[in-house]
Kinemage of the C-alpha trace (Angstrom):
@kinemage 1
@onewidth
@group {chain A} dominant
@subgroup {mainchain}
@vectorlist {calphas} color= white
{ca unk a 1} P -7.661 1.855 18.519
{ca unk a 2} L -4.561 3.924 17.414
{ca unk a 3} L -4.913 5.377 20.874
{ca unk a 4} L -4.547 2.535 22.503
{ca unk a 5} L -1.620 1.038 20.869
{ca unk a 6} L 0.466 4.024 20.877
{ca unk a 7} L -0.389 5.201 24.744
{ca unk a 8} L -1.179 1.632 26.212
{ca unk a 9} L 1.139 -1.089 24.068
{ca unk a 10} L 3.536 1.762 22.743
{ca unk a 11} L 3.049 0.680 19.673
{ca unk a 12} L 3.089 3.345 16.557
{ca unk a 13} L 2.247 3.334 12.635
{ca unk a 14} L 4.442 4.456 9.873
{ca unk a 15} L 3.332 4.686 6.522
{ca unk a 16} L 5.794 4.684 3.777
{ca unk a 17} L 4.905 4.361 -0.729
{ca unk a 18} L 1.554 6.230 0.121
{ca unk a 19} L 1.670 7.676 -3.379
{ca unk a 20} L 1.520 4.499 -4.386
{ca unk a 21} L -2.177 3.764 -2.784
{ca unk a 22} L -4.390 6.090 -4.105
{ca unk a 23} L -6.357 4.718 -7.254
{ca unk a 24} L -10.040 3.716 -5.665
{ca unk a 25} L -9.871 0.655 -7.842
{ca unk a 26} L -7.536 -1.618 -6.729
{ca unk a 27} L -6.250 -4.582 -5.280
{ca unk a 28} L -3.295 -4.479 -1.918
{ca unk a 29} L -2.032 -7.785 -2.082
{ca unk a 30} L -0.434 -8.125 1.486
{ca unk a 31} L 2.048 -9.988 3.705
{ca unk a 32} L 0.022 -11.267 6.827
{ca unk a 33} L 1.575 -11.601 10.105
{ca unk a 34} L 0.013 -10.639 12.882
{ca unk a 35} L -3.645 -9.534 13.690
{ca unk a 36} L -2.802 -6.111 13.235
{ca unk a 37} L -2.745 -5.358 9.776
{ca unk a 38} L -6.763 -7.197 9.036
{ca unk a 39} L -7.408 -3.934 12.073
{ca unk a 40} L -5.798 -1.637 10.816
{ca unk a 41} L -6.492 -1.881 7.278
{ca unk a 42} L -9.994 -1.037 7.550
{ca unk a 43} L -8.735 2.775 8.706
{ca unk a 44} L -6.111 2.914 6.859
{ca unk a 45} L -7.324 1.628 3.008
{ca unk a 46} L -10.787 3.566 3.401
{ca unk a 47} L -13.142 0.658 4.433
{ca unk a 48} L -11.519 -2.171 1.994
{ca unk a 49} L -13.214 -5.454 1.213
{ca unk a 50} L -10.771 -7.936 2.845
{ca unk a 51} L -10.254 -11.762 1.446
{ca unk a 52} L -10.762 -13.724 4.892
{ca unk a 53} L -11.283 -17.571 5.241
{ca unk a 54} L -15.135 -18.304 5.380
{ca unk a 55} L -14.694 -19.783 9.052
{ca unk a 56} L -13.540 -15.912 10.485
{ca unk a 57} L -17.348 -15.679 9.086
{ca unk a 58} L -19.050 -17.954 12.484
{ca unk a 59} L -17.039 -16.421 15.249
{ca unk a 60} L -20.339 -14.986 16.983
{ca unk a 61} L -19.939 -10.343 16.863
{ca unk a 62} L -16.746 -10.649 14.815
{ca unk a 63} L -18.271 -12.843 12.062
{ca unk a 64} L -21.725 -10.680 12.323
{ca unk a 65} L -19.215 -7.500 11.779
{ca unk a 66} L -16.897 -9.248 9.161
{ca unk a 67} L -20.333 -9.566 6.834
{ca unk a 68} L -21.559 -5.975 7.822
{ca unk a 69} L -17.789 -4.416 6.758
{ca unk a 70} L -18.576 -6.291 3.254
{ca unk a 71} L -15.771 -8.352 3.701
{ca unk a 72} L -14.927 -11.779 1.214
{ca unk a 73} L -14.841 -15.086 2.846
{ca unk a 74} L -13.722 -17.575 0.631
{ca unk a 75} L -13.683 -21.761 1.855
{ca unk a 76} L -10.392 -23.297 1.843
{ca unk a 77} L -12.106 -26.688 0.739
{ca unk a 78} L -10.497 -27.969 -2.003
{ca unk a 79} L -13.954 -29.623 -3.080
{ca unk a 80} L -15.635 -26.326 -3.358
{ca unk a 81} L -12.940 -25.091 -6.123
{ca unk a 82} L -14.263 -23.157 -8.933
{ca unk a 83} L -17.945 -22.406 -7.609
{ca unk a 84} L -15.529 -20.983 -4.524
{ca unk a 85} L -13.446 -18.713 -7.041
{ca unk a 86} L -16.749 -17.714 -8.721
{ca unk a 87} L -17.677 -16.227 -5.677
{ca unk a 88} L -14.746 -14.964 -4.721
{ca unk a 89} L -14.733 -12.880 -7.784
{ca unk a 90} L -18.197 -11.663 -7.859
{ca unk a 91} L -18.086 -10.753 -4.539
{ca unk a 92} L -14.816 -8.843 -5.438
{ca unk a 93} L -16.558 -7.250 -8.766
{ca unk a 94} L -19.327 -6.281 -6.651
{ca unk a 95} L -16.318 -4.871 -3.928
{ca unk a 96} L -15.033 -2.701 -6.514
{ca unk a 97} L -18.377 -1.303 -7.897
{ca unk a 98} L -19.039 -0.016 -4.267
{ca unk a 99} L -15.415 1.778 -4.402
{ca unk a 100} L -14.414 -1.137 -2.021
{ca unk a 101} L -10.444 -1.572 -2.358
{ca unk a 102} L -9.737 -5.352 -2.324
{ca unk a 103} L -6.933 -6.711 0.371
{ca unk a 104} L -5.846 -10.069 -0.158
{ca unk a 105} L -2.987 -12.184 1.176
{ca unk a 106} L -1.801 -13.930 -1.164
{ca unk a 107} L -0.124 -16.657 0.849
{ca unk a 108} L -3.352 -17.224 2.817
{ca unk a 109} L -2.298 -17.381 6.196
{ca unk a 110} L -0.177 -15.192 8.889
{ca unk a 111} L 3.349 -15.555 8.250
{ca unk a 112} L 6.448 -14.866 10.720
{ca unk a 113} L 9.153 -11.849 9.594
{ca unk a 114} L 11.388 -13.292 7.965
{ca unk a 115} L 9.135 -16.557 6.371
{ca unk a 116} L 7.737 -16.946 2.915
{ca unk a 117} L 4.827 -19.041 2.171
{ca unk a 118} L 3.379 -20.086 -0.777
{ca unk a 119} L 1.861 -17.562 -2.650
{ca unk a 120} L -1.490 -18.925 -4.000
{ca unk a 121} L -3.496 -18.161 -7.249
{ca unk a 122} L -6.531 -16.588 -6.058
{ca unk a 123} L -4.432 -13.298 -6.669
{ca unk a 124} L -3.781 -13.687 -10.191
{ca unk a 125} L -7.381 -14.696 -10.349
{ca unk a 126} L -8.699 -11.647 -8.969
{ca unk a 127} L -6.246 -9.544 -10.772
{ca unk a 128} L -7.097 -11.237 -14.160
{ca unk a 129} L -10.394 -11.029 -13.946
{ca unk a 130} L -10.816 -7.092 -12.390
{ca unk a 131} L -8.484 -5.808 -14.688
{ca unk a 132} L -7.153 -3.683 -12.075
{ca unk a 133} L -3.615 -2.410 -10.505
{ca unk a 134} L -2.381 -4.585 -7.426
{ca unk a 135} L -0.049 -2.813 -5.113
{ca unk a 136} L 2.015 -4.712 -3.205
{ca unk a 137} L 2.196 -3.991 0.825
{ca unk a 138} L 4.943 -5.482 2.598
{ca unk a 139} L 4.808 -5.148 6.493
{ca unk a 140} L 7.066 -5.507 9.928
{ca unk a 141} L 3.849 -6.130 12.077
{ca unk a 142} L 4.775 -9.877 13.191
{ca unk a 143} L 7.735 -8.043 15.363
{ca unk a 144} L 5.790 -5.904 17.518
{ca unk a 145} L 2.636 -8.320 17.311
{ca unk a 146} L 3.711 -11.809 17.247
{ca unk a 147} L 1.233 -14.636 15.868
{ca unk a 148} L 0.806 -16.853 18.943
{ca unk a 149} L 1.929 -14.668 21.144
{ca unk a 150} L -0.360 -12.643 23.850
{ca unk a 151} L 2.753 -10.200 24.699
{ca unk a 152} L 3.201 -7.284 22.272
{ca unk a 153} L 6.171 -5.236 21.906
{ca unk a 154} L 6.599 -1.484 21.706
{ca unk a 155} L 7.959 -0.012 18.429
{ca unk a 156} L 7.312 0.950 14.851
{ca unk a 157} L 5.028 -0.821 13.115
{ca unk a 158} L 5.681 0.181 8.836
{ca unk a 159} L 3.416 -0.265 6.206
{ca unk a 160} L 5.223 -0.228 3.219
{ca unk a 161} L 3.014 0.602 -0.226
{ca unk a 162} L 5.250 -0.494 -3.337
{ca unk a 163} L 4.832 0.473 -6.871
{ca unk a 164} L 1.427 -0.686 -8.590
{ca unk a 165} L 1.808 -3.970 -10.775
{ca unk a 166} L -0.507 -2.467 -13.669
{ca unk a 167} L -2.844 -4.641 -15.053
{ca unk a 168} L -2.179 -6.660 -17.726
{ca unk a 169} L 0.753 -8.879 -16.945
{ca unk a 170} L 0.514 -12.877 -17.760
{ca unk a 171} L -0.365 -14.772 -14.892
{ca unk a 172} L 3.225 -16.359 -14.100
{ca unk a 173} L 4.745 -13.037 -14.249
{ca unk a 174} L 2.216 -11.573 -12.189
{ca unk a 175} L 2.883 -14.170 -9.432
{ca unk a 176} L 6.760 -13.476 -9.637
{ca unk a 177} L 6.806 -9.730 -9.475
{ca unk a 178} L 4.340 -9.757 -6.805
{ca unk a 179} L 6.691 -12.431 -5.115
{ca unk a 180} L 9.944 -11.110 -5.751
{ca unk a 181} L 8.753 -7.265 -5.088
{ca unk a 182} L 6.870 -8.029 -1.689
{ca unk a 183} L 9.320 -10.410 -0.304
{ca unk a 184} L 12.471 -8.279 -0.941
{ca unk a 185} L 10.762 -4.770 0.797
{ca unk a 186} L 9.308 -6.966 3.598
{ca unk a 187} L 12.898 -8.716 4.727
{ca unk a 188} L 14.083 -4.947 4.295
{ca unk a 189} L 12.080 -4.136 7.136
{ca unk a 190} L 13.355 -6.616 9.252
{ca unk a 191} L 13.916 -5.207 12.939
{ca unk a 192} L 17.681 -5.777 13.539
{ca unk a 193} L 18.400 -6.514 17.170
Protein backbone atom coordinates (compact mmCIF):
# COMPACT_ATOMS: atom_id res chain seq x y z
CA UNK A 1 0.00 0.00 0.00
CA UNK A 2 3.01 2.32 0.84
CA UNK A 3 4.06 1.38 -2.66
CA UNK A 4 1.39 2.57 -4.18
CA UNK A 5 1.00 5.89 -2.65
CA UNK A 6 4.49 6.91 -2.91
CA UNK A 7 5.10 5.57 -6.77
CA UNK A 8 1.38 5.90 -8.03
CA UNK A 9 -0.33 9.05 -5.90
CA UNK A 10 3.21 10.46 -4.84
CA UNK A 11 2.21 10.47 -1.71
CA UNK A 12 4.94 9.78 1.28
CA UNK A 13 4.89 9.14 5.24
CA UNK A 14 6.82 10.97 7.82
CA UNK A 15 6.88 9.98 11.22
CA UNK A 16 7.83 12.42 13.82
CA UNK A 17 7.51 11.86 18.38
CA UNK A 18 8.17 8.05 17.64
CA UNK A 19 9.78 7.84 21.06
CA UNK A 20 6.79 8.75 22.21
CA UNK A 21 4.82 5.42 20.85
CA UNK A 22 6.40 2.64 22.19
CA UNK A 23 4.67 1.34 25.51
CA UNK A 24 2.46 -1.89 24.17
CA UNK A 25 -0.26 -0.67 26.47
CA UNK A 26 -1.73 2.23 25.33
CA UNK A 27 -4.22 4.34 23.94
CA UNK A 28 -3.39 6.97 20.42
CA UNK A 29 -6.11 9.23 20.65
CA UNK A 30 -6.13 10.71 17.02
CA UNK A 31 -7.24 13.56 14.75
CA UNK A 32 -9.28 11.93 11.81
CA UNK A 33 -9.30 13.38 8.46
CA UNK A 34 -9.05 11.48 5.74
CA UNK A 35 -9.22 7.63 5.09
CA UNK A 36 -5.68 7.36 5.35
CA UNK A 37 -4.74 7.31 8.76
CA UNK A 38 -7.71 4.12 9.81
CA UNK A 39 -5.01 2.34 6.67
CA UNK A 40 -2.25 3.18 7.73
CA UNK A 41 -2.49 2.75 11.31
CA UNK A 42 -2.82 -0.85 11.20
CA UNK A 43 1.12 -0.92 9.81
CA UNK A 44 2.19 1.59 11.49
CA UNK A 45 0.82 1.01 15.46
CA UNK A 46 1.53 -2.91 15.18
CA UNK A 47 -2.03 -4.25 14.41
CA UNK A 48 -4.04 -1.71 16.88
CA UNK A 49 -7.64 -2.24 17.90
CA UNK A 50 -9.31 0.81 16.24
CA UNK A 51 -12.69 2.57 17.78
CA UNK A 52 -14.91 2.58 14.46
CA UNK A 53 -18.74 3.31 14.31
CA UNK A 54 -20.66 -0.11 14.42
CA UNK A 55 -22.14 0.63 10.80
CA UNK A 56 -18.20 0.43 9.13
CA UNK A 57 -19.10 -3.19 10.73
CA UNK A 58 -22.00 -4.21 7.54
CA UNK A 59 -20.08 -2.91 4.60
CA UNK A 60 -19.87 -6.56 2.99
CA UNK A 61 -15.34 -7.66 2.89
CA UNK A 62 -14.49 -4.46 4.76
CA UNK A 63 -16.89 -5.09 7.69
CA UNK A 64 -15.95 -9.06 7.53
CA UNK A 65 -12.11 -7.68 7.79
CA UNK A 66 -12.88 -4.82 10.35
CA UNK A 67 -14.13 -7.88 12.88
CA UNK A 68 -11.18 -10.23 11.80
CA UNK A 69 -8.44 -7.12 12.58
CA UNK A 70 -10.26 -7.13 16.20
CA UNK A 71 -11.34 -3.83 15.69
CA UNK A 72 -14.17 -1.84 18.27
CA UNK A 73 -17.37 -0.76 16.79
CA UNK A 74 -19.24 1.18 19.04
CA UNK A 75 -23.26 2.51 18.01
CA UNK A 76 -23.67 6.11 17.90
CA UNK A 77 -27.36 5.62 19.25
CA UNK A 78 -27.90 7.66 21.95
CA UNK A 79 -30.49 4.96 23.29
CA UNK A 80 -27.89 2.32 23.52
CA UNK A 81 -25.70 4.59 26.07
CA UNK A 82 -24.12 2.83 28.86
CA UNK A 83 -24.66 -0.95 27.71
CA UNK A 84 -22.73 0.76 24.44
CA UNK A 85 -19.77 2.11 26.73
CA UNK A 86 -19.77 -1.27 28.55
CA UNK A 87 -18.84 -2.75 25.50
CA UNK A 88 -16.77 -0.41 24.32
CA UNK A 89 -14.61 -0.94 27.29
CA UNK A 90 -14.55 -4.61 27.50
CA UNK A 91 -13.86 -4.93 24.15
CA UNK A 92 -10.96 -2.41 24.77
CA UNK A 93 -9.80 -4.43 28.12
CA UNK A 94 -9.89 -7.45 26.12
CA UNK A 95 -7.77 -5.16 23.18
CA UNK A 96 -5.15 -4.53 25.59
CA UNK A 97 -4.80 -8.09 27.09
CA UNK A 98 -4.01 -9.27 23.45
CA UNK A 99 -1.16 -6.41 23.30
CA UNK A 100 -3.74 -4.62 21.00
CA UNK A 101 -2.88 -0.71 21.13
CA UNK A 102 -6.23 1.16 21.22
CA UNK A 103 -6.79 4.15 18.44
CA UNK A 104 -9.59 6.27 19.05
CA UNK A 105 -10.77 9.60 17.65
CA UNK A 106 -11.90 11.37 20.00
CA UNK A 107 -14.07 13.75 18.02
CA UNK A 108 -15.75 10.80 16.26
CA UNK A 109 -15.77 11.71 12.84
CA UNK A 110 -13.19 12.92 9.93
CA UNK A 111 -12.37 16.39 10.39
CA UNK A 112 -10.89 19.01 7.72
CA UNK A 113 -7.11 20.65 8.55
CA UNK A 114 -7.67 23.29 10.12
CA UNK A 115 -11.37 22.27 11.98
CA UNK A 116 -11.98 21.20 15.52
CA UNK A 117 -14.84 19.15 16.52
CA UNK A 118 -16.11 18.23 19.59
CA UNK A 119 -14.09 16.06 21.43
CA UNK A 120 -16.36 13.38 23.03
CA UNK A 121 -16.08 11.36 26.35
CA UNK A 122 -15.63 7.94 25.26
CA UNK A 123 -11.81 8.90 25.61
CA UNK A 124 -11.76 9.78 29.10
CA UNK A 125 -13.85 6.70 29.51
CA UNK A 126 -11.46 4.42 28.07
CA UNK A 127 -8.59 6.14 29.64
CA UNK A 128 -10.25 6.01 33.14
CA UNK A 129 -11.12 2.81 33.10
CA UNK A 130 -7.62 1.10 31.40
CA UNK A 131 -5.52 2.98 33.51
CA UNK A 132 -3.25 3.46 30.73
CA UNK A 133 -1.02 6.34 28.91
CA UNK A 134 -2.87 8.08 25.86
CA UNK A 135 -0.59 9.63 23.35
CA UNK A 136 -1.85 12.12 21.41
CA UNK A 137 -1.35 11.90 17.35
CA UNK A 138 -1.99 14.91 15.49
CA UNK A 139 -1.95 14.52 11.60
CA UNK A 140 -1.78 16.64 8.06
CA UNK A 141 -3.52 13.70 6.13
CA UNK A 142 -6.84 15.73 5.13
CA UNK A 143 -4.30 17.86 2.71
CA UNK A 144 -3.02 15.25 0.58
CA UNK A 145 -6.29 13.05 1.07
CA UNK A 146 -9.25 15.18 1.23
CA UNK A 147 -12.63 13.80 2.87
CA UNK A 148 -15.05 13.98 -0.08
CA UNK A 149 -12.76 14.26 -2.43
CA UNK A 150 -11.73 11.33 -5.09
CA UNK A 151 -8.48 13.47 -6.22
CA UNK A 152 -5.43 13.06 -3.95
CA UNK A 153 -2.53 15.23 -3.85
CA UNK A 154 1.17 14.44 -3.84
CA UNK A 155 3.19 15.39 -0.71
CA UNK A 156 4.11 14.61 2.85
CA UNK A 157 1.81 13.08 4.79
CA UNK A 158 3.23 13.55 8.98
CA UNK A 159 2.24 11.65 11.75
CA UNK A 160 3.03 13.47 14.62
CA UNK A 161 3.32 11.25 18.15
CA UNK A 162 3.18 13.84 21.17
CA UNK A 163 4.17 13.27 24.68
CA UNK A 164 2.10 10.49 26.64
CA UNK A 165 -0.76 11.99 28.94
CA UNK A 166 0.11 9.43 31.89
CA UNK A 167 -2.61 7.97 33.50
CA UNK A 168 -4.15 9.35 36.22
CA UNK A 169 -5.37 12.80 35.37
CA UNK A 170 -9.18 13.88 36.37
CA UNK A 171 -11.42 13.54 33.65
CA UNK A 172 -11.83 17.42 32.72
CA UNK A 173 -8.20 17.80 32.64
CA UNK A 174 -7.74 14.86 30.66
CA UNK A 175 -10.15 16.21 27.99
CA UNK A 176 -8.25 19.67 27.94
CA UNK A 177 -4.70 18.51 27.61
CA UNK A 178 -5.67 16.07 25.09
CA UNK A 179 -7.56 19.09 23.39
CA UNK A 180 -5.24 21.77 23.78
CA UNK A 181 -2.01 19.39 23.02
CA UNK A 182 -3.54 17.72 19.77
CA UNK A 183 -5.10 20.74 18.35
CA UNK A 184 -2.04 23.07 18.72
CA UNK A 185 0.63 20.26 16.93
CA UNK A 186 -2.08 19.48 14.31
CA UNK A 187 -2.66 23.39 13.06
CA UNK A 188 1.31 23.32 13.26
CA UNK A 189 1.27 21.05 10.50
CA UNK A 190 -0.80 22.97 8.43
CA UNK A 191 0.49 22.91 4.66
CA UNK A 192 1.11 26.63 3.87
CA UNK A 193 0.42 27.40 0.24
Amino acid sequence: MFWLMHHVLGLRIQLKGEENHRPARVIFASKHQSALETMAFTYLLNDPAIVLKKELMWIPFFGWYFKRLGMIPISRDKTNGSKGLKLMLKACRAAIDNQQPIVIFPEGTRMAPGEAGTYHSGVASIYKNLGIPVVPLALNSGYFWPRQSFLKKPGMVTFEFLEAIPPGLPRHEFMSVLESRLEAASNSLAIRD
